[in-house]
C-alpha positions in Angstrom: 0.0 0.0 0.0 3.1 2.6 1.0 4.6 1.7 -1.9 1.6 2.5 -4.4 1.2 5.8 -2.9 4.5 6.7 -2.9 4.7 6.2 -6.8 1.3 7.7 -7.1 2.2 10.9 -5.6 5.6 10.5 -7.2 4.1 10.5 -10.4 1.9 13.5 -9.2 4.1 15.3 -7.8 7.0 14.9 -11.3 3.6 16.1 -13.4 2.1 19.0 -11.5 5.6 20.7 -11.2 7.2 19.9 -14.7 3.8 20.8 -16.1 1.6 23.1 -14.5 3.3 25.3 -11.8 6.8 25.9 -13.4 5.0 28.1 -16.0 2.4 29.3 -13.5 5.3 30.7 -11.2 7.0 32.4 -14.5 4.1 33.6 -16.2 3.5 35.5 -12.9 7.3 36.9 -12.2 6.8 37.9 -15.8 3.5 39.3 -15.5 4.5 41.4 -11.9 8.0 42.3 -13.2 5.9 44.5 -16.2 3.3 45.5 -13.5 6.4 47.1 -11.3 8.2 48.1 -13.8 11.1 46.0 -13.2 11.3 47.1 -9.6 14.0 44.4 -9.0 16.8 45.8 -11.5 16.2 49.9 -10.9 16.1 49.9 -6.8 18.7 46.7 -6.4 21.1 49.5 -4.7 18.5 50.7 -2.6 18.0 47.1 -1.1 21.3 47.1 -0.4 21.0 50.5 1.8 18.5 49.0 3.4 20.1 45.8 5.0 22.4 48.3 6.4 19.2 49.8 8.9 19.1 48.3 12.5 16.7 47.6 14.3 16.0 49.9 17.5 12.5 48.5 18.5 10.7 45.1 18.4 10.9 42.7 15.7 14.0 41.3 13.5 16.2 43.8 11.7 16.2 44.2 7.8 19.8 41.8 8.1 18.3 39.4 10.2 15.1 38.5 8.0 17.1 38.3 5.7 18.9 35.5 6.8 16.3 34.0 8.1 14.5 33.9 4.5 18.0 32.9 2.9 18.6 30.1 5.3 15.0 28.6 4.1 15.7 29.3 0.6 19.7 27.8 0.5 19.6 24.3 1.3 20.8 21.2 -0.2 19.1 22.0 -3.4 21.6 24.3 -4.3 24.3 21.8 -4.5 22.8 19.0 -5.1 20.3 20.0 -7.6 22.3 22.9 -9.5 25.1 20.1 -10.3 22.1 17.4 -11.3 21.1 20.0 -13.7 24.3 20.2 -14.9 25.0 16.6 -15.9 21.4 16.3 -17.4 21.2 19.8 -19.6 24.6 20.7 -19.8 26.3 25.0 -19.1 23.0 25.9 -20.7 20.6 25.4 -18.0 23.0 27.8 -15.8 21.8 31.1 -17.9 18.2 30.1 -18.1 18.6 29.5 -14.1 20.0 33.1 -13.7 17.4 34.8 -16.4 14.5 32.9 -14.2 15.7 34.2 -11.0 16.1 37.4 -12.2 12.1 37.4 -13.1 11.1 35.7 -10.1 12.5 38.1 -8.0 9.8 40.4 -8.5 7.4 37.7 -7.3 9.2 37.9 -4.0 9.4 41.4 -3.8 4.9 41.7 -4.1 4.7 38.8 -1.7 7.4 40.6 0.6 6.1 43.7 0.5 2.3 42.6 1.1 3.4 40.4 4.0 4.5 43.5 5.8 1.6 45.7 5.0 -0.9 42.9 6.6 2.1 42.1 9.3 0.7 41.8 12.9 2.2 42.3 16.5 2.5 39.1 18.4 4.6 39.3 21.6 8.0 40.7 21.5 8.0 40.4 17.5 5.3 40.8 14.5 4.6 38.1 12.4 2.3 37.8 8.8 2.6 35.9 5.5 0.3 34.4 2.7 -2.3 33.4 5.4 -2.4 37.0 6.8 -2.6 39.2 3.8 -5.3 36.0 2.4 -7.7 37.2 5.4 -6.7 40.6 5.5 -7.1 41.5 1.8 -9.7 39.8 1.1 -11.9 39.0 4.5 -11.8 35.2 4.3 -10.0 33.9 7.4 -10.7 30.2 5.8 -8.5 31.0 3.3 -5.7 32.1 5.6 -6.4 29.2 7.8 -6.0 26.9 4.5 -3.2 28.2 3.8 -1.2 28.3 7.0 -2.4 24.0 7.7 -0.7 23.2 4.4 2.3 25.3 5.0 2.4 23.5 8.4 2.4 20.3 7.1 4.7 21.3 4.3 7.5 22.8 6.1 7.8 21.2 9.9 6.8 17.9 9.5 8.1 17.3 5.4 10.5 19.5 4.4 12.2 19.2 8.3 12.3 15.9 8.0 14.2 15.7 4.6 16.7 18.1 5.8 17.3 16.3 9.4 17.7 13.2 6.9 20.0 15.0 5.0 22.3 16.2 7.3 22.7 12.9 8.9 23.4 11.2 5.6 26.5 13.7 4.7 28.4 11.4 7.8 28.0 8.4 5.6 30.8 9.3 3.9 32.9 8.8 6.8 31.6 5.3 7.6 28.7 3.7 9.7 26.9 6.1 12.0 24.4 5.6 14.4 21.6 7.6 12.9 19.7 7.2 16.4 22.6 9.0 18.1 22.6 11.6 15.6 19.1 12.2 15.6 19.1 12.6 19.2 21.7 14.7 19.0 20.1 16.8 16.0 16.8 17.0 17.7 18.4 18.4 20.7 20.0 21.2 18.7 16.9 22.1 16.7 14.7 21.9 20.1 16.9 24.0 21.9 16.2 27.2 18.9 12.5 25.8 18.5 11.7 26.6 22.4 13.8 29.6 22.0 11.1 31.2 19.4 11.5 33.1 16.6 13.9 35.9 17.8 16.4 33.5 18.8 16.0 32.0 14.9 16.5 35.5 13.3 19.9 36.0 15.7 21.0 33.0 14.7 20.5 32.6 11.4 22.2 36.4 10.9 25.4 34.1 12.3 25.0 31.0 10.6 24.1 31.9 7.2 26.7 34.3 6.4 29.6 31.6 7.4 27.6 29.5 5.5 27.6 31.3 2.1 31.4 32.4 3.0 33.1 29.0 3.4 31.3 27.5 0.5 32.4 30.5 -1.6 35.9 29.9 -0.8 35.9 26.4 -1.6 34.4 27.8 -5.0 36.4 30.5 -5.2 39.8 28.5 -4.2 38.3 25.3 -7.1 38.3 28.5 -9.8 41.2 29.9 -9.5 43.1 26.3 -9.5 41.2 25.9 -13.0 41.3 30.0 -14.6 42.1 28.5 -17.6 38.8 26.9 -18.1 37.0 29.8 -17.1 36.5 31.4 -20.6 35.6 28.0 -22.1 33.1 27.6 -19.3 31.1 31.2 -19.4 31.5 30.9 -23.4 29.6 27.5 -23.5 26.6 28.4 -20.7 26.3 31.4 -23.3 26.3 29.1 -26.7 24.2 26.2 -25.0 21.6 28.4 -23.6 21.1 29.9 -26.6 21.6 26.9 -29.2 17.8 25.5 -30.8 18.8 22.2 -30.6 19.7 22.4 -26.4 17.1 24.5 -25.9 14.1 22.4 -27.8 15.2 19.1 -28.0 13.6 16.9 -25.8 11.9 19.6 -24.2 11.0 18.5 -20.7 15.1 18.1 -20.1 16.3 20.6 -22.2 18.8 23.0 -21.0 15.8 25.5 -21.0 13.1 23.4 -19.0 15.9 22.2 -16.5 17.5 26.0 -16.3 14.0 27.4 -15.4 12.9 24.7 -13.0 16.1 25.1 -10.9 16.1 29.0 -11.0 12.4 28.6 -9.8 12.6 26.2 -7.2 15.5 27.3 -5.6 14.9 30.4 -5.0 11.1 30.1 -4.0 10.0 33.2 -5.2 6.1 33.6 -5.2 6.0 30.1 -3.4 4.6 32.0 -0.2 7.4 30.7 2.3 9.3 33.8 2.5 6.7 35.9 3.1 6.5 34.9 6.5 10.3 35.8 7.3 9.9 39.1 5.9 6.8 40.3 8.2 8.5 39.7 10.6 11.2 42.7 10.3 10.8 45.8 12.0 11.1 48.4 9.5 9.4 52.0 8.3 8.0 51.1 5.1 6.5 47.5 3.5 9.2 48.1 0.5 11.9 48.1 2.2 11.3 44.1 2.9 10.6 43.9 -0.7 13.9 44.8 -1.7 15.7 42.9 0.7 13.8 39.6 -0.3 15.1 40.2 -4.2 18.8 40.5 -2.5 17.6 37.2 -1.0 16.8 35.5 -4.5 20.2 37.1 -5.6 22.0 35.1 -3.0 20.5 31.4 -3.2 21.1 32.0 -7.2 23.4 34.3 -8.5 25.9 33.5 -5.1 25.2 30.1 -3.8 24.2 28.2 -7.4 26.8 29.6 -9.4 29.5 29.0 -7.0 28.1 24.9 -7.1 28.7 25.8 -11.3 31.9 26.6 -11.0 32.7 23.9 -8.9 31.3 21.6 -11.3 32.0 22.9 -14.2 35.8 23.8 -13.9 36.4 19.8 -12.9 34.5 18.0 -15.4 37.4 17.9 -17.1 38.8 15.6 -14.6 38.4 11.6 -14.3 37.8 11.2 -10.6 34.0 13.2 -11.2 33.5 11.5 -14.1 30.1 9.8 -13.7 29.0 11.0 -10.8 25.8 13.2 -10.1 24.4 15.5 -7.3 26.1 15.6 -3.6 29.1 13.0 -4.7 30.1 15.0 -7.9 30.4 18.0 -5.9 32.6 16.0 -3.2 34.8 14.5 -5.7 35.5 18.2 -7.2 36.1 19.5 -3.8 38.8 16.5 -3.1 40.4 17.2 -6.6 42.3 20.2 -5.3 41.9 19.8 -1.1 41.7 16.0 -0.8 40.2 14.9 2.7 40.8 18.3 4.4 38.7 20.1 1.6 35.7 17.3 1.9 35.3 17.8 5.6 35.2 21.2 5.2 32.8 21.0 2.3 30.7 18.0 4.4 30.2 21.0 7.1 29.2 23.7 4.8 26.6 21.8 3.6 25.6 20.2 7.5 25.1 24.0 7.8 23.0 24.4 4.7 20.7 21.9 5.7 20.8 22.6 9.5 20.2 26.7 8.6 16.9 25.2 6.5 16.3 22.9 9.0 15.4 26.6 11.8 14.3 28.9 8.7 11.2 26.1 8.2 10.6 26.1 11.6 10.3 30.2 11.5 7.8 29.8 8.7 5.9 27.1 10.2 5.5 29.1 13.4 4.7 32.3 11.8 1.4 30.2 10.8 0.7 28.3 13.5 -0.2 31.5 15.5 -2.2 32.5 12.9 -4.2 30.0 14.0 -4.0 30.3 17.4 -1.8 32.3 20.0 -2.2 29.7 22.6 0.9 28.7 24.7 -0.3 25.3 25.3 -0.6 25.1 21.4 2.8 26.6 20.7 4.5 24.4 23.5 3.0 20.9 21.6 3.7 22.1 18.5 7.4 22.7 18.9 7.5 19.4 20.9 5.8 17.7 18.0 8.9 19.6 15.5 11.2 18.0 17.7 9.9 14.7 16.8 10.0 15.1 13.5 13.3 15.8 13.1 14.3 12.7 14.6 12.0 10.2 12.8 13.5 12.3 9.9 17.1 11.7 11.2 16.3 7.8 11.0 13.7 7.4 8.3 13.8 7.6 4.5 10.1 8.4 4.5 10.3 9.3 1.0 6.0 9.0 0.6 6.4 11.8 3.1 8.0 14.1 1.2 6.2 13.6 -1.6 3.1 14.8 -0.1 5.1 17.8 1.6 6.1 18.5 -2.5 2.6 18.2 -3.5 0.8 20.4 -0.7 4.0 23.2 -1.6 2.8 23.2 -5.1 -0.8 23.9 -3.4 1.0 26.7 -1.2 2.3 28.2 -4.5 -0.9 28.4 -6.7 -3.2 30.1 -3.8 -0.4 32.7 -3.2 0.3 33.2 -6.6 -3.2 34.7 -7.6 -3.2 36.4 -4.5 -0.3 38.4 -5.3 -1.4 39.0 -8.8 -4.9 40.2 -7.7 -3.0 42.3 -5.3 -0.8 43.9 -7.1 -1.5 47.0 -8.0 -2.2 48.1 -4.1 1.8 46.6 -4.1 2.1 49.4 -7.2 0.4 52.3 -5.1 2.9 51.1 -2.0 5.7 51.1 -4.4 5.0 55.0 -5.8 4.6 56.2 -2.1 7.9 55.0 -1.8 9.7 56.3 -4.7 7.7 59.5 -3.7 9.4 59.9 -0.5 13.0 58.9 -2.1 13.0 61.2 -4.7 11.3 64.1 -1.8 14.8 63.2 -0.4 13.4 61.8 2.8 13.8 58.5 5.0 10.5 56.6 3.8 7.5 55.9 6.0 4.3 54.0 5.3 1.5 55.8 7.2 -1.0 52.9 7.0 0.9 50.8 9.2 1.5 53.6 11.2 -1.7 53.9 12.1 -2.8 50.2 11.9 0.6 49.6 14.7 
């Protein structure tokens, strides 16, 4: 029986998001990067200014929800899935990966920037999301409630577990491990920042996530220069591939173009509805501001964190001993081509901190909702103890029927947020003009709504 559901929704899952929501997600970054006028190019610099606000009241700073948001959106994926895409559509896919999360950044800068105009206060903090701005625009708290159960299920108990799996299965490489020591041990760790809340997340993650990206830069970085030589040939056939008929048509569902979009798109997350939630939560004078720091968000998971896995791959293809090999293992075998065993541990923590940083940001997201649904302590208290759990059965369980169904509810996640930020756009369009108002007027932007809504 688990094993016909599993293909079932495996086949369900491979159809609704090679079919139906890869083009619904980049008809609408398409769609809202016309509607804003390509709001994610023209104020980049201004996000930038932004992250460097701090925070002198409640709430996260622009920095730390940030991080927060990045530590969701860089995970595995990025390593694993970037060099897949690689082996299966050749240099190609890179540019079409880069051209989609240039679009789709515009999707997460509506759903950003609504997510703080519907923000509310809760405790020491504010939170908001999809499910806020779905009752708040709109008057339906069903549809908020919808939404925030699916995103629940999606991100504590699925996507939680296939990280906590994760991270555990990077010490195979070192031999037999006891997963039920690890698991305790992992579930200790992620209980400790669970119970802590969602201020003790944001602090964090502004730690965490920076080394992160860092270390696994410098490994790319270090794998680069030991291969300059290759670099011409390398951006020289992403360019030709990506834009050859024959690579981009032929055998269209794996074609450089297909692949390249699907990656750009499901790595960064942008009008998914998950980052939402991480940027309510920051504690700044105007809903845009978030905007723009969520489309320096999708510029790190992508143009940062993918490429660097690129060049990684792509500078040692050349070589024998990553011949053959796909995902996690190719990228290992790079990293040992130039630092041997030194260079894999150091990779093997860089990407226990990808998984672990994903592991706390879907937990921020998944708490976000639940008290949407109800500020009660006794609620919040089994909830975090029922998080706990699941990153321990996820330690020791392939529950790959699981995850499926955490794939398939995402998907659902994604088409209710994505009509809600196209049918709310063009309040996002009034916000925007305030804003660009008050910049050009030469003053510090402030949205009076939420003044007077706080």
């Amino acid at each position: 029986m688990v094993e016909m559901l599993t293909r079932i929704t495996g086949i369900l899952d491979s159809w609704i998001y090679s079919n139906v929501l890869v083009w619904v997600l980049l008809g609408a970054g398409v769609f809202l990067t016309i509607r804003m006028n390509f709001v994610q190019v023209r104020l980049f610099g201004e996000g930038i200014r932004v992250l460097k606000e701090e925070n002198s009241g409640d709430g996260l700073s622009s920095f730390q929800a940030l991080m927060v948001a990045t530590a969701s959106r860089v995970g595995t994926g990025n390593i694993a899935g970037v060099a897949t895409a690689i082996v299966l559509a050749g240099p190609g896919a890179v540019f079409w990966m880069w051209v989609t999360a240039l679009i789709g950044s515009s999707s997460a800068f509506v759903e950003s920037t609504l997510a703080q105009m519907y923000k509310k206060k809760s405790g020491d903090g504010f939170v908001g999301g999809p499910a806020y701005y779905l009752e708040g625009a709109f008057g339906k708290r069903y549809l908020g409630v919808i939404f925030a159960c699916i995103l629940v299920v999606t991100f504590a108990f699925g996507f939680n577990g296939l990280q906590a799996y994760n991270i555990v299965s990077t010490f195979t490489y070192y031999g037999n491990t006891s997963g039920l020591l690890c698991g305790v041990v992992l579930s200790l760790f992620a209980g400790y920042f669970f119970f802590k809340g969602s201020q003790s997340i944001g602090k964090v993650s502004a730690v965490l996530v920076p080394c992160m990206a860092v270390l696994y830069l410098l490994i790319g970085v270090c794998i680069t220069i030991a291969n300059l030589s290759y670099v011409p040939g390398i951006v020289a056939a992403i360019f030709k591939e990506a834009m050859d008929v024959k690579s981009m048509f032929v055998g269209f569902a794996s074609s450089c173009m297909v692949v390249g979009i699907k990656k750009g798109l499901f790595s960064n997350e942008a009008g998914m509805g998950s980052a939402p939630n991480a940027a309510a939560s920051a504690n700044v004078s105007h809903p845009v501001k978030q905007g723009l720091v969520q489309v320096i968000s999708v510029f790190i998971d992508t143009f940062v964190i993918c490429t660097t896995t690129v060049m990684i791959v792509l500078c040692t293809q050349h070589l024998e001993v990553v011949q053959g090999l796909d995902a996690i293992p190719l990228v290992q075998a790079a990293v040992f081509s130039l630092f041997g065993e030194f260079g894999v541990g150091l990779f093997s923590f860089a990407v226990i901190l990808f998984a672990f940083t994903s592991l706390i940001g879907n937990y921020f997201y998944a708490e976000a909702n639940i008290r949407f649904m109800s500020e009660d302590r006794v609620v919040l208290f089994a909830f975090r103890l029922f998080c706990v759990v699941s990153v321990f059965i996820g330690a020791n369980s392939n529950l790959l029927l699981a995850w499926q169904v955490a794939d398939l509810c995402m998907a659902c996640m994604a088409f209710m947020n994505v009509v809600a930020i196209c049918l709310l756009s063009g309040d996002v369009k009034v916000v925007l003009e305030d804003y660009v108002c008050q910049l050009k007027a030469g003053v510090e932007p402030v949205y009076e709504a939420w003044k007077e809504k706080a």
